[in-house]
Backbone as CSV, one residue per row, in Angstrom:
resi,resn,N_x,N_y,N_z,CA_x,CA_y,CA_z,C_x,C_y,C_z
1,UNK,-12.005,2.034,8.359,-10.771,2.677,7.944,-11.126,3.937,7.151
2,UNK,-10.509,5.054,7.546,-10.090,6.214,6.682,-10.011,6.237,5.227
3,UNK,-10.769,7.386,4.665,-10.272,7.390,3.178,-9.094,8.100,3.243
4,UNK,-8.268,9.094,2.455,-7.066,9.147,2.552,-7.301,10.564,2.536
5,UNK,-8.669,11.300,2.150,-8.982,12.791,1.842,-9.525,12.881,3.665
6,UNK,-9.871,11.850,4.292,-10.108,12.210,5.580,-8.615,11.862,6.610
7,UNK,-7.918,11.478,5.811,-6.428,11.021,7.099,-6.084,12.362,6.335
8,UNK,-6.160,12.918,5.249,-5.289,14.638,5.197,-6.376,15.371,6.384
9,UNK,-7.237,15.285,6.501,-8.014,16.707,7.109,-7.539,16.107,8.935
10,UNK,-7.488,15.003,8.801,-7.149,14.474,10.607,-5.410,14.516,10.774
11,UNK,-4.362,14.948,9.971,-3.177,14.774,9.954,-3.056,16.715,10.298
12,UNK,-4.148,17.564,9.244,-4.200,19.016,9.508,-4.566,19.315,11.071
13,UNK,-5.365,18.952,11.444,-6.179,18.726,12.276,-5.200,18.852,13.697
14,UNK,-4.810,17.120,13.326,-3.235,17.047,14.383,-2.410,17.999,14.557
15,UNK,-2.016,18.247,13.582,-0.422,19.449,13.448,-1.316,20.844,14.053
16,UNK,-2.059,21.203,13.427,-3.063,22.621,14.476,-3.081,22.693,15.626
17,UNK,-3.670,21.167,16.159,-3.360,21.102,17.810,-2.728,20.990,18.553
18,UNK,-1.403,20.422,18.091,-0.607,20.169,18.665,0.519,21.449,18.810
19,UNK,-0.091,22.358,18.124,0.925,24.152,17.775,1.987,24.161,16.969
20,UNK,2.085,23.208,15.627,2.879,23.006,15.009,2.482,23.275,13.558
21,UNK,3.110,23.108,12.800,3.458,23.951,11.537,3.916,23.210,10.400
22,UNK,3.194,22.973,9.468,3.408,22.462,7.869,5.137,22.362,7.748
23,UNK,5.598,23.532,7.745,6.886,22.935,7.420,7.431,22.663,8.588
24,UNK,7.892,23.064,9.747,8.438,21.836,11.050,8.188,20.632,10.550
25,UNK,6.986,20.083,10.219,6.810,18.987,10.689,7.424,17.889,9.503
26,UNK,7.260,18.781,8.004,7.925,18.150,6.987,9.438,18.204,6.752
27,UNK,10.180,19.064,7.647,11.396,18.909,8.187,12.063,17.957,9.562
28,UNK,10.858,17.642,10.056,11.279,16.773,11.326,11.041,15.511,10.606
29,UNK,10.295,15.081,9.901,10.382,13.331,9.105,11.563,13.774,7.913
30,UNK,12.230,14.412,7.775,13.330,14.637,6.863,13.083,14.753,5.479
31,UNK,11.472,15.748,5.013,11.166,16.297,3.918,11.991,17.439,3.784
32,UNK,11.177,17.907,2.231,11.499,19.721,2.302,10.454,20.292,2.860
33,UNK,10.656,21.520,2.967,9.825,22.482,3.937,7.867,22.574,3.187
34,UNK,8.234,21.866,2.052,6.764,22.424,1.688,5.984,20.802,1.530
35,UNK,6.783,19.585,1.804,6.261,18.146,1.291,4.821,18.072,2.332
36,UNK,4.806,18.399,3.302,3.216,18.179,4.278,2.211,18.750,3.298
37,UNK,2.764,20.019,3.612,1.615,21.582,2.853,1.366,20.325,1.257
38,UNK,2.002,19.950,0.620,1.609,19.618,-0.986,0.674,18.112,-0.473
39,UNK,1.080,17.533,0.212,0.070,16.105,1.102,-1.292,16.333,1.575
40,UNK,-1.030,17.544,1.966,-2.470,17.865,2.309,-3.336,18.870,1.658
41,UNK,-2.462,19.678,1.119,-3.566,20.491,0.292,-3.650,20.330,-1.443
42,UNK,-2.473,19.048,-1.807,-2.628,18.764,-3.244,-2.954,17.374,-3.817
43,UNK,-2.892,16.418,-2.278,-2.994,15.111,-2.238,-1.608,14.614,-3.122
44,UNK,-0.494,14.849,-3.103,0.440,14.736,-3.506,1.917,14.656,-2.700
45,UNK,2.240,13.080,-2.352,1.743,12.121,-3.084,0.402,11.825,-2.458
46,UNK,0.191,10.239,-3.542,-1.585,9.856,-2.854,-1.668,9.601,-0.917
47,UNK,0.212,8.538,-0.870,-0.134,8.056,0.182,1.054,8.747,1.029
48,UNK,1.432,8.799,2.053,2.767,8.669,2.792,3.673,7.512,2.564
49,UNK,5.127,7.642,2.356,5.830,6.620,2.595,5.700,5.963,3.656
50,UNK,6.467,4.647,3.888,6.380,4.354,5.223,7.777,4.966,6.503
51,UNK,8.956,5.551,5.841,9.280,5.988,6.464,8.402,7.133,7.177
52,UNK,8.061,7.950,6.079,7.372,9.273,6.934,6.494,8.961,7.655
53,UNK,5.323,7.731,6.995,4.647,7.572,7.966,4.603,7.200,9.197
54,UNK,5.826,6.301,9.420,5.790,5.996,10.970,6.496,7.295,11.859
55,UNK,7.389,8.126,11.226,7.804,9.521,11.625,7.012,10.165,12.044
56,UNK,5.886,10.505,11.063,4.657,11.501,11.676,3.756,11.209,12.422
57,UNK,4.029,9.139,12.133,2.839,9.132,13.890,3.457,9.543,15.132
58,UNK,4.861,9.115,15.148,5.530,9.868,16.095,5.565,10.614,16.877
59,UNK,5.547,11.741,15.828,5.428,13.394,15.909,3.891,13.544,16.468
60,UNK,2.663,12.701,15.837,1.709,13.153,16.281,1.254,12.351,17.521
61,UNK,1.869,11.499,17.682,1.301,10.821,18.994,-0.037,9.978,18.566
62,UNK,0.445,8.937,17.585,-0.979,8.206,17.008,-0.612,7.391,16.453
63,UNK,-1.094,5.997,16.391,-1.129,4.939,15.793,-0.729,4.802,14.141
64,UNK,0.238,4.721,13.690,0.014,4.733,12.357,-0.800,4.591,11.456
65,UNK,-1.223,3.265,12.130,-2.614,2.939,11.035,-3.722,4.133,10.805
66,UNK,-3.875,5.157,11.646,-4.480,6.373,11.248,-3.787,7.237,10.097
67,UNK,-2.802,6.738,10.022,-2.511,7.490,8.650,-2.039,7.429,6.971
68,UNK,-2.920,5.594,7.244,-2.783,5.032,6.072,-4.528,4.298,5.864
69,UNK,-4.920,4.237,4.644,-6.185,3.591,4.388,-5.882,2.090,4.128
70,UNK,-4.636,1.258,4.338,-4.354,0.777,3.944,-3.886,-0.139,5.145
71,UNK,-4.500,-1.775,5.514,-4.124,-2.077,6.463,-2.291,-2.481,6.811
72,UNK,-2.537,-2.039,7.676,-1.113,-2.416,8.180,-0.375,-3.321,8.734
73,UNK,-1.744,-3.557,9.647,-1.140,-5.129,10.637,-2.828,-6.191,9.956
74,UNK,-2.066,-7.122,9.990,-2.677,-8.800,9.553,-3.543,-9.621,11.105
75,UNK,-4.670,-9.258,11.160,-5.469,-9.648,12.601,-4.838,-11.428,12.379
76,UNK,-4.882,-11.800,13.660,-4.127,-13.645,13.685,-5.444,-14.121,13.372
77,UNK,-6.867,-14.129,13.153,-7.590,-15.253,12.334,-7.551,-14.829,11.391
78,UNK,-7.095,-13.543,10.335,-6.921,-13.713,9.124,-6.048,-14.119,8.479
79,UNK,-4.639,-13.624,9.510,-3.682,-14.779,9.484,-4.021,-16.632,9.014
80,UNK,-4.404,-16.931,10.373,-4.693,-18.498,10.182,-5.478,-18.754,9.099
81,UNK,-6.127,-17.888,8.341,-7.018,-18.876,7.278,-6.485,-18.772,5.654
82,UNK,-5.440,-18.103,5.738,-4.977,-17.624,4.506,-4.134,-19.165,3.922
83,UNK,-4.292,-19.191,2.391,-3.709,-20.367,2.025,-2.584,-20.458,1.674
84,UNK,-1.594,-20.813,2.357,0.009,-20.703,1.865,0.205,-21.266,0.804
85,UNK,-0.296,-21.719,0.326,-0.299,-22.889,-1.163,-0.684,-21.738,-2.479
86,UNK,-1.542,-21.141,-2.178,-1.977,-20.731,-3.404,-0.902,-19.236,-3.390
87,UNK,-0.852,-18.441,-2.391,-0.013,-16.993,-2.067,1.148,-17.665,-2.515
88,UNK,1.549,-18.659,-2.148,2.973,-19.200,-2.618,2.928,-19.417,-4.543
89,UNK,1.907,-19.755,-5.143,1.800,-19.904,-6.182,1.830,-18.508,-7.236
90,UNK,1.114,-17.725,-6.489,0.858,-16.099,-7.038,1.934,-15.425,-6.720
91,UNK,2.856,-15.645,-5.684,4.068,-14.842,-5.563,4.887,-15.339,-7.206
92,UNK,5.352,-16.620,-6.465,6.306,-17.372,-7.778,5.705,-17.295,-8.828
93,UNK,4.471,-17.247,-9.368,3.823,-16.783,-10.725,4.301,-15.427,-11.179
94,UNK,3.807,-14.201,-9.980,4.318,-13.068,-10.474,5.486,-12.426,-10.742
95,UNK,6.928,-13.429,-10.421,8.136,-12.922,-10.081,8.789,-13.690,-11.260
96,UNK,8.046,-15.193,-12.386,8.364,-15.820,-13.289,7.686,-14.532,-14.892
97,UNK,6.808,-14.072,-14.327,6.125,-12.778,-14.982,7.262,-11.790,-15.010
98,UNK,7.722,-11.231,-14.095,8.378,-10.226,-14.186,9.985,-10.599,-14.456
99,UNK,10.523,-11.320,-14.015,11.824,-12.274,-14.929,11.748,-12.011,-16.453
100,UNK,10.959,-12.860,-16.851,10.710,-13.192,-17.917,10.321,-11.628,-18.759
101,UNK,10.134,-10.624,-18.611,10.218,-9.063,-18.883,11.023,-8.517,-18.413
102,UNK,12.055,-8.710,-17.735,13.115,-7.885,-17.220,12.123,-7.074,-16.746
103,UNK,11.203,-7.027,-16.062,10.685,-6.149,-15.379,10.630,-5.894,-13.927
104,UNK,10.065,-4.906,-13.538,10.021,-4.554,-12.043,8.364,-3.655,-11.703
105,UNK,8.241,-4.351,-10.414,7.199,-3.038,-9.776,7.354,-3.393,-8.406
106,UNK,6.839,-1.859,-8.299,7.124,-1.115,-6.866,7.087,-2.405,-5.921
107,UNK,7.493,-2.473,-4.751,6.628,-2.958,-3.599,5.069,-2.616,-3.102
108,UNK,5.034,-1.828,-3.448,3.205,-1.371,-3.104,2.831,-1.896,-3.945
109,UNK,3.132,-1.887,-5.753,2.484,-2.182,-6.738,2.305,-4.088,-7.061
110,UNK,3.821,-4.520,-6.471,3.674,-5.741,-6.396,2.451,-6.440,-5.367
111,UNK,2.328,-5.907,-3.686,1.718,-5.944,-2.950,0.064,-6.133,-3.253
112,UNK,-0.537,-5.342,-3.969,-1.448,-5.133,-4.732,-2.156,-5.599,-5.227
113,UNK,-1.141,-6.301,-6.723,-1.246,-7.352,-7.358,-1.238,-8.278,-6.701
114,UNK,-0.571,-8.972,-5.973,-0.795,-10.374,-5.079,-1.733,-10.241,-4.013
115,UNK,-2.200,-9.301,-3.455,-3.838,-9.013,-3.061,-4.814,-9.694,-4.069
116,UNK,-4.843,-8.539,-4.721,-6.024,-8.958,-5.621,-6.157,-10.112,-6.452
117,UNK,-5.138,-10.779,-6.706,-5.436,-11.966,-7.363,-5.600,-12.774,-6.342
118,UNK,-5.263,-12.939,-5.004,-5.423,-13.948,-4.039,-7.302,-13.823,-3.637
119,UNK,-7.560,-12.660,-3.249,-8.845,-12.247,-3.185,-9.817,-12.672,-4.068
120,UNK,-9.053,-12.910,-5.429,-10.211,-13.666,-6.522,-10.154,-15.387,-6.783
121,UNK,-9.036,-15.566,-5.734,-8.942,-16.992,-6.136,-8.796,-17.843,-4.707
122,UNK,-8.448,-17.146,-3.493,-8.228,-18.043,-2.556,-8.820,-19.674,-2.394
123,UNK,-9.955,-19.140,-2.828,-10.813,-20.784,-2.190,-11.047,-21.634,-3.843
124,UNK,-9.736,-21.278,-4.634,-10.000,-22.490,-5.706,-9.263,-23.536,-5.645
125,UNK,-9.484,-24.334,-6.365,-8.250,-25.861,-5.693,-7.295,-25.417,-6.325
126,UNK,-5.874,-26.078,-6.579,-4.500,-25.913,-7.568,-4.394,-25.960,-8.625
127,UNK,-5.896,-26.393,-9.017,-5.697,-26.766,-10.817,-6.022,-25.607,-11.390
128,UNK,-6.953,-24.835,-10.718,-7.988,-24.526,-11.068,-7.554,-23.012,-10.807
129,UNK,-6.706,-22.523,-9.663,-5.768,-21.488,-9.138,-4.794,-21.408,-10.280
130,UNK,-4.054,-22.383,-10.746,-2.807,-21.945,-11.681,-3.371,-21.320,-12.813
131,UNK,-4.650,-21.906,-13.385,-5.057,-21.323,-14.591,-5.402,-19.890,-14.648
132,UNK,-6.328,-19.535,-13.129,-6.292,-18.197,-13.032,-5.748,-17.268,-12.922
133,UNK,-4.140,-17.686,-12.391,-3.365,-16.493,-11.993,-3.032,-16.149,-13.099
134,UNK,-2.585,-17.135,-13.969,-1.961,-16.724,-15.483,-2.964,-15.829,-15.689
135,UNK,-4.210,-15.994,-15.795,-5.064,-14.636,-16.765,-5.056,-13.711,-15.893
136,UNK,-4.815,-13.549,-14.832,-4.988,-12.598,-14.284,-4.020,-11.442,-14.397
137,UNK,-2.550,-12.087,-14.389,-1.084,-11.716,-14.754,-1.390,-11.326,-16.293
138,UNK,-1.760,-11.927,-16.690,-1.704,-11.479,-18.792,-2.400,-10.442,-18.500
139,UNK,-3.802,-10.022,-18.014,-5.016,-8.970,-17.981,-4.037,-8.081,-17.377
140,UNK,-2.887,-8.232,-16.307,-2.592,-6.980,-15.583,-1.175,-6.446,-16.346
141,UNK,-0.819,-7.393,-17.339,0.387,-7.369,-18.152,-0.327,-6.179,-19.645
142,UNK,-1.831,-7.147,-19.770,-2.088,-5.921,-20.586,-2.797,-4.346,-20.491
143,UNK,-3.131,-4.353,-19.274,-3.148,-3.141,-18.544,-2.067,-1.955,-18.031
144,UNK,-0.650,-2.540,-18.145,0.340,-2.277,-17.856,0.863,-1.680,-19.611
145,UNK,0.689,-2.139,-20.243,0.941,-1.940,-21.620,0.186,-0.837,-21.851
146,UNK,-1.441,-0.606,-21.763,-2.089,0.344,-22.229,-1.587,1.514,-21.675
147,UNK,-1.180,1.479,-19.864,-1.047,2.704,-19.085,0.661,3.130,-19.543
């Protein structure tokens, strides 16, 4: 997969060849005229939405997943091995977290977070999973505080 400084130079790349133009193209996914030009030459924002992004694969005639570093589709044996028990535990952990703060985060940001804590805990048993998510949630509760 793409870093995101190489999906800007392959997104420039695209729009060049294809005889098209920074702002067309940030007017055809329903930007302003300058949102491509600042994506690619300011990295701003980091990523594409997903509206735009599936717009500009569109436009470019390409797989989306080329224009995110970020997988998109779930292969079916990574599917099958994932533990519904524990993802089920880290969801409802993080949403008793954010209740309990009247708080909110993004969908990407939530996404993220329930990555990475699943990634550090998948293969622990239930006892042993509940204890971790809590620290993991407090560590990202107090990271959230500092930023």
């Amino acid at each position: 997969m793409e870093n995101t400084e190489e999906i800007r130079k392959k997104i420039a790349r695209l729009i060049n060849e294809r005889g098209l133009n920074y702002a067309q193209v940030s007017l055809a996914i329903g930007k302003n005229i300058a949102y491509i030009q600042q994506f690619i030459k300011n990295g701003s924002p980091r990523r594409l939405g997903e509206v735009e992004r599936h717009k500009l694969a569109q436009i470019l005639r390409i797989d989306e997943q080329e224009l995110t570093d970020l997988p998109l589709h779930l292969n079916t044996s990574a599917a099958a091995s994932i533990n519904v028990d524990i993802l089920s535990l880290i969801i409802e952990k993080i949403e008793i977290w954010l209740n309990s703060r009247k708080a909110t985060l993004s969908p990407h940001d939530k996404a993220e977070l329930i990555k990475l804590i699943y990634t550090k805990i998948c293969n622990e048993s239930m006892d042993t999973a509940v204890s971790k998510v809590n620290d993991f949630i407090e560590i990202y509760d107090e990271i959230k505080k500092v930023n």
